[in-house]
N, C-alpha and C positions, 0 to 999 in steps of 0.2 A: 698822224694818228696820235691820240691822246687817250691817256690811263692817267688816274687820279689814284696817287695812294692814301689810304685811308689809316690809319692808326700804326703807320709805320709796318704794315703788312704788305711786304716785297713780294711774298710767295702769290698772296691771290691777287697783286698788283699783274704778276708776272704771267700769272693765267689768263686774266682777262686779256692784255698785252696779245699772248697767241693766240688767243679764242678768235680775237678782231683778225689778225693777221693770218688765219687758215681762213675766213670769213671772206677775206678780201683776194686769197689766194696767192698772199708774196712767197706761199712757202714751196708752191707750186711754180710757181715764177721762178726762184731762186734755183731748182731743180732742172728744170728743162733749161736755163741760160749756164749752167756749168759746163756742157757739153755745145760743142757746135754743132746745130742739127742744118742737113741739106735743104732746100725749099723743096725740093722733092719730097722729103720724109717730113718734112711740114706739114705737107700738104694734104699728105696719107693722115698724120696724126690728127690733123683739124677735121677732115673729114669721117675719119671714123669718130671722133667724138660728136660730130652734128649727128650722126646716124645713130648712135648709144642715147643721145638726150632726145630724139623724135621716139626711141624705139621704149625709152622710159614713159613720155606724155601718151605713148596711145598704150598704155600698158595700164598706166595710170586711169586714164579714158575710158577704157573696156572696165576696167575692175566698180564705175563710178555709175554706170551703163548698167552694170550686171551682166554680161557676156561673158 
C-alpha cells in the first residue's frame, strides 16, 4: 500500500493511509486474528455474513423494482 505525502502533511497523509486500509479491510482482518476463533464459529460467522450481503442485494433489488 502506498500514500504520498504532500506538503509535509502527515495528518491527511494519515487519513488516506486508513481510508485505503478499512477499504481493504486489514482493520477488520487485524480484529478477527487477535482471538482464536473455532472453524465451527468460522463457519457460523462466514455464513451469516453471506446471508446479511444476499439479504442487503435483494433489499437493494426490491427498493430499484419499486416493491
Amino acid at each position: 500500500m502506498h500514500v504520498t505525502v504532500r506538503d509535509n502533511n502527515i495528518d491527511q497523509a494519515l487519513r488516506a493511509l486508513k481510508k485505503k486500509m478499512q477499504r481493504e479491510g486489514v482493520f477488520r482482518e487485524m480484529k478477527l486474528r487477535r482471538n482464536f476463533e473455532k472453524p465451527s464459529e468460522k463457519r457460523a460467522r462466514e455464513k451469516a455474513e453471506a446471508v446479511r450481503r444476499y439479504r442487503k442485494l435483494m433489499r437493494k433489488r426490491m427498493e430499484r423494482e419499486g416493491f
